[in-house]
N, C-alpha and C positions, 0 to 999 in steps of 0.2 A: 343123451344118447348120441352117440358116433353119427354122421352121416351114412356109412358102411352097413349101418344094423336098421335103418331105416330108407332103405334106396329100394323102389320097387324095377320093374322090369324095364320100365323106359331108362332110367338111370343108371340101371348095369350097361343098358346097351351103352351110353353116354362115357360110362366108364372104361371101357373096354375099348372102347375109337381113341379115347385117351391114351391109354396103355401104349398103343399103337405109335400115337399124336410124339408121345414122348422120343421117339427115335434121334426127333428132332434136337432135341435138348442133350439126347448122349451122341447124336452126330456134332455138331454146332458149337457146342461148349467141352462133352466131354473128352470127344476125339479132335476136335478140330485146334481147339487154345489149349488147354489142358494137356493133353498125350505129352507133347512136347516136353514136356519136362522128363520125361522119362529116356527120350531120345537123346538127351544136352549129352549128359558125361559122355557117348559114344563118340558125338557129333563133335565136341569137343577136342575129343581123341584120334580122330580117324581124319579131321580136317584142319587141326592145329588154329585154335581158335582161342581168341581169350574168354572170359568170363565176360566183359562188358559185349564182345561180339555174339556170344551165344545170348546176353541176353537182349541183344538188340534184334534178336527173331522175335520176341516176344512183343518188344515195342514196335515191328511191324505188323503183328498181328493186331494188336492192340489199334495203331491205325487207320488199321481195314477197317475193323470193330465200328470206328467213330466216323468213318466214312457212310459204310453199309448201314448206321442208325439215322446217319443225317436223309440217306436219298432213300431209306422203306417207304415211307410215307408218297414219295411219289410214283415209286414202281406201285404201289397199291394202290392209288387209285388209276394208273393206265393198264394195268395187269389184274386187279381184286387179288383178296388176301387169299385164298386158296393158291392162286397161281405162282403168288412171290413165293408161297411157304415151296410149292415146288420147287422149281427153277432154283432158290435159294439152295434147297438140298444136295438138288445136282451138280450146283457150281459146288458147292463143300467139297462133296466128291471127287469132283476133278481137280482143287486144286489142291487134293491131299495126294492124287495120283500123279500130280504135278512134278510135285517135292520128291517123288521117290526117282525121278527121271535125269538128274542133273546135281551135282555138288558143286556146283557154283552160287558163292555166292549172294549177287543178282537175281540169280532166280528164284533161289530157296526166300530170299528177301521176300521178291513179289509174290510169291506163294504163299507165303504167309500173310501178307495183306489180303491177298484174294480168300485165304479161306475165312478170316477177320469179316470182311466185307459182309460174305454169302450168310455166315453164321451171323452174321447180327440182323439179315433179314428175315433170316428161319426164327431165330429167338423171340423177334419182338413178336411177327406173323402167326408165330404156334401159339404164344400166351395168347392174340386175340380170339385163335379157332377155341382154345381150350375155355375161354372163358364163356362163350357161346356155346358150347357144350356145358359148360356147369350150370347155364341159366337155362338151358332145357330142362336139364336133372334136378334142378332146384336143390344143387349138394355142390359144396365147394369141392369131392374127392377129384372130379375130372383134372382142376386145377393142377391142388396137391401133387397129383399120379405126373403129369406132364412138368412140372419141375424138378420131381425128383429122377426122372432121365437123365440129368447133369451127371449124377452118383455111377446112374449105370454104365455111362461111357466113359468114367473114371476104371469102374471096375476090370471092364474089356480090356481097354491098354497096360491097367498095371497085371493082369491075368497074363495078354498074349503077348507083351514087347520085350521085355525083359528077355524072356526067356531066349528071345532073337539074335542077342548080344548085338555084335557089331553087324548085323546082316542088316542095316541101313534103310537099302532100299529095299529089302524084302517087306521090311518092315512099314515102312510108308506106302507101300502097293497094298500089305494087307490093312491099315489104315482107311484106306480109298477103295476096297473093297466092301468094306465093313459100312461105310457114308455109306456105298450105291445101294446095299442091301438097305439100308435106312430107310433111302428115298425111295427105295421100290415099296417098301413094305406102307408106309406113310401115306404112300399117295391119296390110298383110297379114302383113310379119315381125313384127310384135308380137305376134300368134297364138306365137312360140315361147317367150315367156314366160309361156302359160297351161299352168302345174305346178301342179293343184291340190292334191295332195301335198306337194309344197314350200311351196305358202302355207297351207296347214293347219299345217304343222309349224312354220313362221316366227309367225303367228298362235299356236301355242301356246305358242312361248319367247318370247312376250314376260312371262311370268312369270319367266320365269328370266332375261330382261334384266334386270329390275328390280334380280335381285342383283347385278346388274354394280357395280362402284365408281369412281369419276370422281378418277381419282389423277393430278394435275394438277401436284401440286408437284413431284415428280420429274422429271418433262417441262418444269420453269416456264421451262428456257432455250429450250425448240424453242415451248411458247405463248407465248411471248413476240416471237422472231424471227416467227413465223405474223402475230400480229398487227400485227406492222410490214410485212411484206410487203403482209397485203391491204387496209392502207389505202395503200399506195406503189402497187402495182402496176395499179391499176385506172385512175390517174390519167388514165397515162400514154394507153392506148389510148382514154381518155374525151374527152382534148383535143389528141390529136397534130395532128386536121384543122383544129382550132380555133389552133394553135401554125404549119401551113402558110399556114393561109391570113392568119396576120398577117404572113408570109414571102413574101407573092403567088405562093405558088408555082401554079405552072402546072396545068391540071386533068391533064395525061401524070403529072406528076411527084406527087399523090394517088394515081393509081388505080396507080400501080407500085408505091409507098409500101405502103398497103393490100395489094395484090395479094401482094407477096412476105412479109407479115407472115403474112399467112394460109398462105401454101403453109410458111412457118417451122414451122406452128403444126401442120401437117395430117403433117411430120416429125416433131416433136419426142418423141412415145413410142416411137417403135422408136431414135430415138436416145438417149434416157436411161433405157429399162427396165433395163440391163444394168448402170450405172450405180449406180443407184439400189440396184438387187439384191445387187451386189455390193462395192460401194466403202464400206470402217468407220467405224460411225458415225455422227458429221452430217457427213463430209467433201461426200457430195453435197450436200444441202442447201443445205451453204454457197456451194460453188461454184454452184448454178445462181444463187443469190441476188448473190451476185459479178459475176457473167457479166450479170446481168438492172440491176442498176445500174451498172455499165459500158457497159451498150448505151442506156439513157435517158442518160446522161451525154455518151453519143458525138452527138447530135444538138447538143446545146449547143454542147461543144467547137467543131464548125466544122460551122454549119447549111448547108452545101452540098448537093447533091440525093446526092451517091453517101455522103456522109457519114451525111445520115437514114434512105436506105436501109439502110445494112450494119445503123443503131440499129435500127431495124424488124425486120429478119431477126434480131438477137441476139434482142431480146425477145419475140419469135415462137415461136424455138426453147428457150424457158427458161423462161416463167413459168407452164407448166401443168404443167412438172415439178415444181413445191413441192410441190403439195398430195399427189402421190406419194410424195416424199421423205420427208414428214413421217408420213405413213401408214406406210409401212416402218418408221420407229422407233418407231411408238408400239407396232407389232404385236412388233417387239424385242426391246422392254421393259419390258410390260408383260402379266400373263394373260390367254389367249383368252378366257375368262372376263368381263372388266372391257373389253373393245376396244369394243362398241357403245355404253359409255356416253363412254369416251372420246373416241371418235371426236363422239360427239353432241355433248359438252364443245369440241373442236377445231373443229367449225361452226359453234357461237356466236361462239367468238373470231372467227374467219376473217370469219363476214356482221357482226359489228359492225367491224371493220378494215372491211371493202368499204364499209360503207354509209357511215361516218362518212369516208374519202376524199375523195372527191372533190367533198362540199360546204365542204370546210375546206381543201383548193388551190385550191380557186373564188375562196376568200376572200381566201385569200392572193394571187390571182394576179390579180383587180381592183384591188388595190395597187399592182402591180409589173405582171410581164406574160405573156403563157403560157407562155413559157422558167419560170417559178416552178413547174409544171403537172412538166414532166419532171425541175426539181432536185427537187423531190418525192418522186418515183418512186426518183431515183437517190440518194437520203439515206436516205431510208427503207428501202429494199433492201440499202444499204451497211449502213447498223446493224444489220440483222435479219440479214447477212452473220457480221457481225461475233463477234452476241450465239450468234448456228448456230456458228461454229468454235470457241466456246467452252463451248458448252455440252457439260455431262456427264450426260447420264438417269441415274437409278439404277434399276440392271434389278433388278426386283421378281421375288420367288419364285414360280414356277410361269409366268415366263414365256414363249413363243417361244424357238426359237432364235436365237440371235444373227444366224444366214444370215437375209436378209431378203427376202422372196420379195413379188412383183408379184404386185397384187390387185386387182381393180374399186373395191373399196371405194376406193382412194387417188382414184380421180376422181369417184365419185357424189358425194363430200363436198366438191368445188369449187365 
């Protein structure tokens, strides 16, 4: 039986702060790195820019991203985690209100780092509030509900940007309108991750992180496929609109495109928790990586509108499952002990794959052309497929059981 058909009154409520919580994750991820792509072909056009310049906004967002995951951890413990997930929001906000002030750029540069930054402190901050809400509810749905806000602020931008055409900064004001509402509306569930017990005691094991140990080479097959993944996967949703609109495709056949990537996306955890939990191995892994380079490779194949849709919907419903997948195995196979340093190890990999992406298919694909943009995605996903179905971790003494159980952590670290 579902969590959903067994949640009494305390857990709706829990559920419902969620709902809320989730803002985060469609301000953060889905407007803040994501929208973007929908902006390039304008952006492109209106400021004469190549393919590797436009996607080197991506790789500054990208290293805010790796910035903002390295210093949460210390804004949370001088701030607690309620506070950062604020503040977090609001920098979002402003630095999406930023970018609509200036086409230089410099500043669109550092705009992009700044909203990287803010969004990777609301991202990892929200998975801890929501997880602290699912252990009240004693129901993973809090989770679930607060990750799949990534989908809904897909949805929002491919619904309201498009239709903007080249109105720029109309369009990145309504951006930074759309965050502030986030943050307004968020605030008040953020309140459930002020545990100041809990952050006193997280605060004092970070002594005892330290003896964590970053055992890398036993995992080098799953670090390895990780890092192919996220410079493949981020291409893809960086230049698909920039890949339409060399297609003349119609502004209907955008915002369908977008629209049902997002609603993919806002499914995708309650379709692969189980998955993930329970299939040996890296069999999931591989397959969502499989799945996720078969569905960029399906737009190539025959760019037809119902063809790029079904692409869209594959990789909608598959590429926020890696970063779980991988999670699962490293908890494994490796000691509870040693998992925050690892994990810390597997989000270097992950933001230097992201960031170094999509300014090196830019490259490639001012060469050639943004069909290069999605075989990217789908090469790179193929071999990180590939090197997943064959990789063997060596499970290390003292640790986890083999049953691999769903965790927050698997998405704070995307």
């Amino acid at each position: 039986m579902s969590d959903a058909l067994v949640m009494g009154p305390p857990a709706r409520r829990q559920t419902r702060q969620a709902v809320l919580l989730a803002l985060g994750t469609a301000s953060a991820l889905g407007l803040a790195r994501f929208a973007y792509g929908l902006f390039l072909p304008a952006m492109r056009d209106e400021l004469h820019w190549s393919l590797a310049e436009a996607g080197a906004m991506s790789t500054a967002n990208g290293l805010g991203y790796l910035l903002g995951a390295l210093v949460t951890a210390v804004v949370v413990r001088r701030l607690g985690t309620a506070a950062t997930f604020r503040w977090g929001m609001v920098l979002t906000a402003l630095s999406l209100a930023v970018t609509a002030t200036s086409d230089a750029y410099p500043v669109l540069v550092a705009a992009r780092a700044g909203a990287g930054a803010a969004g990777a402190a609301v991202f990892i901050t929200g998975g801890v509030i929501a997880s602290r809400l699912a252990a009240r509810a004693a129901s993973g749905t809090p989770i679930t509900v607060y990750f799949a806000g990534t989908g809904l602020g897909i949805v929002l931008g491919g619904v309201g940007i498009p239709p903007l055409g080249d109105r720029l900064h109309l369009a990145w004001a309504g951006l930074g309108v759309a965050a502030g509402l986030a943050a307004l509306l968020s605030w008040g569930p953020a309140r459930a991750g002020e545990d100041p017990e809990t952050d006193r005691k997280a605060q004092a094991g970070r002594e005892t992180r330290a003896a964590g140990r970053v055992h890398v080479r036993p995992l080098w097959g799953i670090a390895l496929a990780y890092l192919l993944f996220a410079a493949g996967y981020i291409t893809y949703i960086t230049f698909l609109s920039a890949y339409l609109a060399d297609r003349h495709a119609p502004l209907g056949q955008v915002v369908l495109t977008w629209t049902a990537l997002g609603l993919a996306v806002m499914v995708s955890p309650a379709l692969w928790s189980r998955p993930t939990a329970a299939w040996p191995g890296t069999r999931a892994l591989a397959v969502l990586l499989g799945l996720l380079s078969s569905g960029a490779a399906l737009a190539m194949a025959a760019p037809a509108p119902p063809v790029v849709l079904a692409s869209a919907i594959v990789y909608g419903a598959t590429f926020m499952g890696v970063p779980a997948a991988v999670t699962a195995l490293i908890k494994a196979n490796t000691p509870p002990a040693d998992w925050t340093a690892i994990l810390a190890a597997f989000t270097t990999i992950f933001a230097a794959g992201q960031t170094a992406g999509p300014w090196l298919a830019g490259l490639v694909a001012d060469h050639t052309s943004t069909t290069a943009t999605l075989a990217w995605t789908a090469i790179l996903c193929a071999a990180a497929a590939v090197v997943a179905a064959f990789a063997a971790p060596t499970r290390r003494a003292g640790a986890a059981p083999a049953e691999k159980t769903r965790d927050v952590e698997s998405s704070t670290r995307q």
